[in-house]
C-alpha positions in Angstrom: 0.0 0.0 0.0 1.0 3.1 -0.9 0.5 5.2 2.3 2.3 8.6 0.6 0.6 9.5 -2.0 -2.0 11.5 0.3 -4.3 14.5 -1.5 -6.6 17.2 -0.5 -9.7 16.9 -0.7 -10.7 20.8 0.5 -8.2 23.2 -0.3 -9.8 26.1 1.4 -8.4 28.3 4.0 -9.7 27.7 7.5 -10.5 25.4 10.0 -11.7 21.6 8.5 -12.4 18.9 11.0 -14.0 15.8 11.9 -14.5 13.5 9.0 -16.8 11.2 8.2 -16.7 8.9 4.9 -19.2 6.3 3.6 -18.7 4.3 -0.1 -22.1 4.9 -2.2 -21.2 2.3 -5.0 -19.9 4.4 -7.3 -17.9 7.3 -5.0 -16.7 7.9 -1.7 -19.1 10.7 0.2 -17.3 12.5 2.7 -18.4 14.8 5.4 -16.7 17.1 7.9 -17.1 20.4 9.7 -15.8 23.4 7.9 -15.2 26.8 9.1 -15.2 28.6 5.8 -18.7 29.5 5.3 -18.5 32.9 7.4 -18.2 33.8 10.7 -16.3 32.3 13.6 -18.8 28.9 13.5 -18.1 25.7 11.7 -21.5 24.1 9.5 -21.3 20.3 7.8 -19.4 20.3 4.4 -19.8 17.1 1.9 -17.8 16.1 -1.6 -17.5 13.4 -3.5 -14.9 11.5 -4.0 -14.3 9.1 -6.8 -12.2 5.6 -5.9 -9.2 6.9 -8.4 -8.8 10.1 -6.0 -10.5 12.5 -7.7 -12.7 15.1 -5.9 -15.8 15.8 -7.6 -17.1 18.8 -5.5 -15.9 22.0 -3.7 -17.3 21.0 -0.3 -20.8 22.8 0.0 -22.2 23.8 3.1 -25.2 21.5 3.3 -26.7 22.3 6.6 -28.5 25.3 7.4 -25.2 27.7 7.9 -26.6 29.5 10.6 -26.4 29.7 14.1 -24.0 27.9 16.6 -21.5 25.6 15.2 -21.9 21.6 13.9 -18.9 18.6 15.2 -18.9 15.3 14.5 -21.4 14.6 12.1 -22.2 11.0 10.8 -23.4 9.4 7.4 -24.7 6.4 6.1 -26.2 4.9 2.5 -29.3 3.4 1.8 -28.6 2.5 -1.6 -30.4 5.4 -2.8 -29.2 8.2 -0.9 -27.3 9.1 2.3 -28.7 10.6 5.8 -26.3 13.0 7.6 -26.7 13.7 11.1 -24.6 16.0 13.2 -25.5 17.7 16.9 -25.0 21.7 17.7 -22.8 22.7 20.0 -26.2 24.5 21.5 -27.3 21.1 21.8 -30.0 19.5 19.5 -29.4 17.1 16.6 -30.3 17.4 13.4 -30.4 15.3 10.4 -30.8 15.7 6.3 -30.8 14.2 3.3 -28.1 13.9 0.4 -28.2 12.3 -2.8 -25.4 10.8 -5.0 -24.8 13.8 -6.1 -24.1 15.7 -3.2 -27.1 17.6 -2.8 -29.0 17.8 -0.2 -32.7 16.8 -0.8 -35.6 17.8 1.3 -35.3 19.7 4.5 -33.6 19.8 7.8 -35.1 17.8 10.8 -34.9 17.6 14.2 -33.5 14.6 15.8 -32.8 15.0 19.6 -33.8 18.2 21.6 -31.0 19.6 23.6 -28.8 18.7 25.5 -27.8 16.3 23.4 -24.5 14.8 21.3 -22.4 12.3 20.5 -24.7 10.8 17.2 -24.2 8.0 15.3 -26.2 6.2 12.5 -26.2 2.7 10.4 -28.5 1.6 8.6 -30.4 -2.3 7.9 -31.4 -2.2 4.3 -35.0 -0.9 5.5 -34.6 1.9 8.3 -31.6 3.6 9.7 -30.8 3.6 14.0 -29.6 6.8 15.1 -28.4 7.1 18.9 -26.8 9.7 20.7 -26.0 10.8 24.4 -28.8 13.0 26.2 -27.8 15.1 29.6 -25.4 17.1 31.5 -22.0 15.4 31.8 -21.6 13.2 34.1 -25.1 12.2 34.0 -25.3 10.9 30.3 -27.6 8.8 29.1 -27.9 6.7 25.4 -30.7 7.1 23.6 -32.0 5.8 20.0 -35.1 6.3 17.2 -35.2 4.7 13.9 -36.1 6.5 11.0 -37.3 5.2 7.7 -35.9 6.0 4.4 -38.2 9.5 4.0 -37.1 10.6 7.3 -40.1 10.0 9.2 -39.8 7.9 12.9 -40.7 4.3 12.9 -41.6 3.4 16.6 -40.6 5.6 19.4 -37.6 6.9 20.9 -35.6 3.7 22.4 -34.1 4.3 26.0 -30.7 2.3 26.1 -28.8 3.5 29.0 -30.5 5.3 31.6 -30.3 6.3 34.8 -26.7 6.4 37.1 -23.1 6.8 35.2 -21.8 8.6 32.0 -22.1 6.9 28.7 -21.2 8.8 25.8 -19.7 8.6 22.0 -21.7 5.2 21.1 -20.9 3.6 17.6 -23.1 1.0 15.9 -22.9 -1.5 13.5 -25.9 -3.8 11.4 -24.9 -7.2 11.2 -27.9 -8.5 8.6 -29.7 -9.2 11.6 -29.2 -6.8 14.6 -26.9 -3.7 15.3 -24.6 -3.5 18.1 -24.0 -0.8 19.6 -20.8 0.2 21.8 -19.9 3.0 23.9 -17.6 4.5 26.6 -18.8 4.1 30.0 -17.6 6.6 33.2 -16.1 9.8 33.8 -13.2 11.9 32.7 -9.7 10.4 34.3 -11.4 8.0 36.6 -11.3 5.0 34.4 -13.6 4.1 31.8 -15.1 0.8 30.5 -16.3 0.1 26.8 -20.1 -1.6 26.3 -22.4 -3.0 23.9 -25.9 -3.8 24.0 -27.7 -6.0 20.6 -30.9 -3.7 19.3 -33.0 -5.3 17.1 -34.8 -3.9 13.6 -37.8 -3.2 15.7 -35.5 -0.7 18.4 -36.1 -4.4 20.9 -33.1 -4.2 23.4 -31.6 -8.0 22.9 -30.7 -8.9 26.4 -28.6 -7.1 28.7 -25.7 -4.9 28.1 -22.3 -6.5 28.5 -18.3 -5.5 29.0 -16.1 -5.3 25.8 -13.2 -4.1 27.3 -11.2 -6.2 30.2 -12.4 -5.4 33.5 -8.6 -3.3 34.9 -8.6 0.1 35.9 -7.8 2.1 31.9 -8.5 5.3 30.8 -10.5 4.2 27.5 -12.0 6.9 24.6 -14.0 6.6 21.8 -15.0 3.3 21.0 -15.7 2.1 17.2 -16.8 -0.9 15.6 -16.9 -2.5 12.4 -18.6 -6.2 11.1 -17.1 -9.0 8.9 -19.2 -12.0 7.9 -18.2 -13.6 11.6 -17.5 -11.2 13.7 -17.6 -7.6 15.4 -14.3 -5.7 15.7 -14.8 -3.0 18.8 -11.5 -0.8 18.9 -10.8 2.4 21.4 -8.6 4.6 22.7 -6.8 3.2 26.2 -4.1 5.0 28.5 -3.6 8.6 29.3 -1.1 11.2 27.5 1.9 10.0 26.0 0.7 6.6 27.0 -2.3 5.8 24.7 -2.4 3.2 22.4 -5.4 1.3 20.2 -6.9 -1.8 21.8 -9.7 -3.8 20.1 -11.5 -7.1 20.8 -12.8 -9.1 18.4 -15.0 -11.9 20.8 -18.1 -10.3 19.7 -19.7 -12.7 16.9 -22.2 -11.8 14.4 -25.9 -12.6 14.6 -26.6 -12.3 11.5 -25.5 -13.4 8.1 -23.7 -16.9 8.0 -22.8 -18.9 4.9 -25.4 -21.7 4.4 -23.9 -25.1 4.1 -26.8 -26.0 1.8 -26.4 -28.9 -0.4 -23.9 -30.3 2.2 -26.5 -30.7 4.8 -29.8 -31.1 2.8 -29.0 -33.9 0.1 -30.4 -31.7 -2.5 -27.9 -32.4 -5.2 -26.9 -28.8 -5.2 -23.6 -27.7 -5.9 -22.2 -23.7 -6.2 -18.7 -22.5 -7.0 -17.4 -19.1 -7.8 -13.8 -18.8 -9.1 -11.9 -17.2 -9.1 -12.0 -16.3 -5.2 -11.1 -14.4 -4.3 -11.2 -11.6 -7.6 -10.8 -8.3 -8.3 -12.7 -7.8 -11.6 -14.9 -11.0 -12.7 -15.7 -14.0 -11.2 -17.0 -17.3 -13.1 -20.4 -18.5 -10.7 -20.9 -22.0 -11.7 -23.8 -24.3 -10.0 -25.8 -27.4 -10.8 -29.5 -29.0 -9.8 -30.7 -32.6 -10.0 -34.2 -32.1 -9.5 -36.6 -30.3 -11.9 -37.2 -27.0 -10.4 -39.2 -24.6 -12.2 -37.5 -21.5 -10.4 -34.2 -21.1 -10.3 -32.7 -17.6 -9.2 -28.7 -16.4 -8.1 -28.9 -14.0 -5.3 -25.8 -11.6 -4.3 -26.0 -10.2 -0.6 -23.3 -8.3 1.5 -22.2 -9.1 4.6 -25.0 -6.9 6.2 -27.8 -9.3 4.6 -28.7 -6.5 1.9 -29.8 -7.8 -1.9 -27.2 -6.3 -3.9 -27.9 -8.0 -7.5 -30.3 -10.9 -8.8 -29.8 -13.2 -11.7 -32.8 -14.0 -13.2 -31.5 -17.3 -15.3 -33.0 -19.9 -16.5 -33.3 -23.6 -15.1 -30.3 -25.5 -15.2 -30.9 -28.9 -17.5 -30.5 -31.3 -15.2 -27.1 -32.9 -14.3 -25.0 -30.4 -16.3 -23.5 -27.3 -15.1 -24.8 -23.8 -16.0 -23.0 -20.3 -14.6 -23.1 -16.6 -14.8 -20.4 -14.1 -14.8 -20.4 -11.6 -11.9 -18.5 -8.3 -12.2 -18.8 -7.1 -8.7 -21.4 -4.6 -9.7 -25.1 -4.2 -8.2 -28.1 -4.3 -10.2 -27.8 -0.4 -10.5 -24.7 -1.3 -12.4 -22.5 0.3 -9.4 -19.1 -1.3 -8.8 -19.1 -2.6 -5.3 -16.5 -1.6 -2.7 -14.0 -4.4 -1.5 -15.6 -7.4 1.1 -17.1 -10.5 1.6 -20.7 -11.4 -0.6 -22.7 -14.5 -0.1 -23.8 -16.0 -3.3 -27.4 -17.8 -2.5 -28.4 -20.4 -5.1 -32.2 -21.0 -4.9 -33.5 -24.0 -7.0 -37.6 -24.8 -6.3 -37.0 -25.7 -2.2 -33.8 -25.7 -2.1 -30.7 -23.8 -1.5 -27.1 -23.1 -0.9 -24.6 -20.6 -0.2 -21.1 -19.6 -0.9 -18.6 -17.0 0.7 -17.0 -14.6 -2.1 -14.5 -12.2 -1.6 -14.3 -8.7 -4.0 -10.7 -7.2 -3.9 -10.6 -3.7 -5.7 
């Protein structure tokens, strides 16, 4: 990897901060805090950015540009556009829409009332999960609401953490079935502890909240997490000063997608390559029925359980092979980002799986 060849992606003048990035299919759509649009407060900025390195836009103010200033904001992609969410530093939270292009599309809305902060947001392939910290530090408590695609609520505000202690600066992740969400629990220089709690699609808290971390006396900041096909991957902050390094656990396992042994459990006479696999550009999917099944269909899904292209193709004659070639694109014709799919081959009752791996 070349780790050099760094470029700019907002030559302006002033104060840029706080990043954010998500991968739309086609380009990168990054968001940070810019203090260029007038005055002495920073508003939320957004460009594109394409995966050769070029930026497509000049960084356009795309919240309201008034009043007090906007950190930290967070996006995510719902295969048709991206919602932005960012808090004041007067305390509410607000969230908007952008498309592909950009442009942000329909108005501003409220998301928290102050005081509030700390937001995050991930999305299931039907609503997004925002959460976010509500309070006066110490006394900080989590909070969530899902929103559907058009903005609106769906269900009503979900209490995660309330009551005693400080929990703050949650990040979530959707694993095809449930997010998890981790946080930092206790007060400034006193030693802090990282948590998650499972939320279902429905906002349902999944059992109790548990410890990430290891249970010694740390100074531990800003939890993230990310999910692979079979497992979470929490990371943080841990020490104080000079003496702060990254720690992450990786015990947390998915609940969600799994590859299907199909054929090999169920004697369906199935059988479903894909080579090569890994690949970069094309991969040969090659798969076989015995039985006469009317319906025969080639699924692609991502590790978060989302449909990301469909092969209509015909029935196989049976006992001979048939395939399809798969470029790594969706059925918008959008080159995929880099990461594990799951190839589903459904034939009449039956079915079967198998793990891919896209390298860009």
């Amino acid at each position: 990897m070349d780790t050099i060849n760094s470029f700019e992606i907002c030559p302006k003048l002033l104060i840029q901060t706080y990043p954010a990035i998500i991968f739309d299919g086609q380009n990168y759509i990054v968001v940070w805090s810019d203090n260029n649009f007038g005055g002495s407060y920073s508003y939320v900025a957004a460009a594109r950015v394409t995966p050769g390195g070029a930026v497509l836009d000049t960084g356009a103010c795309i919240s309201s540009g008034t009043g007090t200033s906007e950190y930290r904001a967070k996006i995510a992609f719902d295969g048709t556009r991206c919602l932005v969410v960012w808090p004041k530093s007067s305390g509410p939270i607000y969230g908007r829409f952008i498309n592909t292009q950009c442009q942000p599309e329909g108005s501003i809305f409220t998301i928290a009332s102050p005081p509030a902060g700390g937001p995050n947001i991930a999305f299931d392939g039907t609503n997004y999960l925002v959460v976010w910290f509500s309070g006066v530090y110490p006394a900080l408590e989590l909070y969530g609401q899902l929103f559907s695609t058009l903005g609106s609520p769906v269900g009503g505000p979900i209490s995660i953490v309330l009551g005693g202690g400080c929990h703050r600066w949650a990040d979530i992740a959707f694993d095809g079935t449930n997010y998890l969400l981790v946080w930092q629990v206790g007060e400034n220089n006193v030693g802090q502890k990282i948590y998650g709690q499972f939320i279902g699609t429905d906002g349902s808290l999944l059992g109790g909240s548990f410890m990430i971390c290891d249970n010694t006396y740390q100074e531990r900041w800003w939890p993230a997490v990310a999910v692979s096909d079979s497992n979470f991957c929490t990371v943080w902050g841990q020490g104080a000063g000079l003496a702060c390094n990254i720690w992450g656990n990786l015990d947390v396992t998915v609940t969600g997608v799994a590859e299907d042994p199909g054929y090999r459990l169920h004697d369906t006479g199935l059988t479903l390559t894909a080579n090569p696999n890994p690949f970069s550009t094309m991969t040969d999917i090659t798969y076989q029925i015995t039985d006469d099944c009317k319906n025969t269909e080639l699924r692609v899904y991502d590790a978060c359980a989302r449909l990301v292209k469909l092969f209509c193709v015909p029935s196989s004659v049976i006992g001979h092979q048939s395939s399809v070639m798969w470029d790594g694109r969706d059925d918008h014709g959008r080159q995929l980002s880099s990461g594990v799919y799951f190839v589903h081959l459904v034939a009449g009752n039956h079915s079967a799986s198998q793990k891919v791996l896209l390298v860009r």
